[in-house]
N, C-alpha and C positions, 0 to 999 in steps of 0.2 A: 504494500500500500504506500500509496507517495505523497505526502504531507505538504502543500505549497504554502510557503508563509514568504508573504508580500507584503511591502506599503504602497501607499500609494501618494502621489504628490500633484497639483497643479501646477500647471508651469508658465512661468512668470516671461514676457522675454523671448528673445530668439537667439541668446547666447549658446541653447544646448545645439541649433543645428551645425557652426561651426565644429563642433567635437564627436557628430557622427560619423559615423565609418559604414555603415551600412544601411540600407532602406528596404523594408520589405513591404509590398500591398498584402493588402489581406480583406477578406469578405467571410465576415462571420455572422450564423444565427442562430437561431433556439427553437428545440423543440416541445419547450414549455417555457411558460413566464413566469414573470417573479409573484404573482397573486398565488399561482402555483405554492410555492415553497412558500409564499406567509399562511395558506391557508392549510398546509401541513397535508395538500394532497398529495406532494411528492417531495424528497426529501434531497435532492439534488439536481442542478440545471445539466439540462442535453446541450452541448451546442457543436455543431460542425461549423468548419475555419477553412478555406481555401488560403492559403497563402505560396506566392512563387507559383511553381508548379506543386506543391502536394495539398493533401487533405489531411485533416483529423475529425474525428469524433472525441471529443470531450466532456466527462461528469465531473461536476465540482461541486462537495458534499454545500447545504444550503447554510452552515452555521456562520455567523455575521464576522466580521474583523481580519485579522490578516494570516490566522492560520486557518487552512481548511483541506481533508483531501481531495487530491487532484486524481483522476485517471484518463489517459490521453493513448488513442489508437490511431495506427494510419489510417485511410479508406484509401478508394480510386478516386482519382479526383470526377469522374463522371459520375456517381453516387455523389459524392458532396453535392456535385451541382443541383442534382435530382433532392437530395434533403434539405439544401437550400430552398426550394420552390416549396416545401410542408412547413416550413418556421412562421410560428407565430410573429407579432410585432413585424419590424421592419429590419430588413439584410444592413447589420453594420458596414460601411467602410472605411478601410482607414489604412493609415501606412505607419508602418513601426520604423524609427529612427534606432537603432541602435549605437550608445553611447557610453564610453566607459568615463568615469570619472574619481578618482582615488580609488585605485585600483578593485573598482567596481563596475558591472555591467548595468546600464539604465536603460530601460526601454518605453521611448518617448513616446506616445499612440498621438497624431494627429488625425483626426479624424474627419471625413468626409461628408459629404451628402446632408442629410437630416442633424449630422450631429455636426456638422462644422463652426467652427471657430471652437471648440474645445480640444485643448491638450492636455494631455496627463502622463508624468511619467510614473513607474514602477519600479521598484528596485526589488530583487527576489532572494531571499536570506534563508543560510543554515538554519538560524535557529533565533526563537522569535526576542532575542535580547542582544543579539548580535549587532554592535555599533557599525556604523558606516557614516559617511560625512555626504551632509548635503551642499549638492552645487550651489552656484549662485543662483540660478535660472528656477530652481525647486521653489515652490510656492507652498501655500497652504495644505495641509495634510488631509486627505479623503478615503484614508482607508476603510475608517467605519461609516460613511456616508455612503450609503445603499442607493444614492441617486445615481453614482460614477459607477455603480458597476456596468460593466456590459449586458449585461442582462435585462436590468431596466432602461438602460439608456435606446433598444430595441424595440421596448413598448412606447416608452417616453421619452423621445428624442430630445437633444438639447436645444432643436430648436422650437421648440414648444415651450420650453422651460420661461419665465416672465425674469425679467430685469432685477427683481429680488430674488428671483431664487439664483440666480446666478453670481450673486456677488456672496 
C-alpha cells in the first residue's frame, strides 16, 4: 500500500517558471465526485490522467489533509480516452511545471480551461514532519482546503469560484 503525503501551496508570481526543467500536459477526471466521499457513498476518488503519451487509473483513499493512500495503474491510453468520456464534472486541464528547489522536486499544476488562472504547486514528502524550504514564489498553504483538490475543482471549476472565494 503507498501512503502519499503532500502539501500543497499557491503560487504567488512567475518566479517558479524560470526554474523549471520540464512540462508535462495532462487531462484528468473522475469517476465519482466529491458529494460522493462527503456522503460516505464511496470511500475513495476514481480518477484517470492522460499525461504525454500514457495513462493511469488512480484511487486516493477520501481522508482530508496531506497524508492519504494512493494506488496508481497504467491503462492504454485508448481506454483512458474512453473513461475520460464517463467522468463526472468537467475533464481537468492542465500542464505540470516540474521544478526543483532546495534540493526538492515541486510540481507547479497551471491549469487550463474552466480552471485557469489558478496555480498551485505541490511538494510530495517521506514522511508527514519532514522539513523542506519554501521558495519564494510558494504562497498561501491549501492542503486542507478541499476547494484545490482536483476532485472538486472538476465539479467546481475555479472559474465559477466569486472574487471572495478566491482571495
Amino acid at each position: 500500500m503507498a501512503i502519499e503525503i503532500e502539501r500543497k501551496f499557491l503560487v504567488s508570481g512567475s518566479g517558479w517558471r524560470e526554474a523549471g526543467h520540464a512540462v508535462v500536459p495532462m487531462a484528468q477526471g473522475y469517476l465519482n465526485d466529491l458529494a460522493a466521499l462527503d456522503a460516505g457513498a464511496q470511500k475513495a476518488s476514481v480518477r484517470v490522467r492522460i499525461q504525454d503519451e500514457a495513462a493511469f487509473l488512480n484511487l486516493k483513499s477520501g481522508e482530508r489533509g496531506h497524508s492519504r493512500q494512493e494506488f496508481e495503474y497504467p491503462v492504454p491510453v485508448e481506454d483512458a480516452r474512453a473513461l475520460l468520456a464517463l467522468c463526472v464534472g468537467g475533464v481537468i486541464d492542465k500542464r505540470r511545471h516540474l521544478v526543483h528547489h532546495a534540493g526538492k522536486l515541486w510540481e507547479v499544476d497551471e491549469f487550463l480551461g474552466n480552471n485557469a488562472g489558478l496555480v498551485v504547486a505541490e511538494i510530495e514528502l517521506g514522511h508527514p514532519d519532514e522539513s523542506f524550504v519554501l521558495p519564494p514564489w510558494a504562497g498561501r498553504e491549501v492542503t486542507d482546503d478541499v476547494r484545490y483538490y482536483n476532485l472538486a475543482l472538476a465539479s467546481r471549476p475555479y472559474s465559477a469560484w466569486t472574487e471572495a472565494e478566491r482571495s
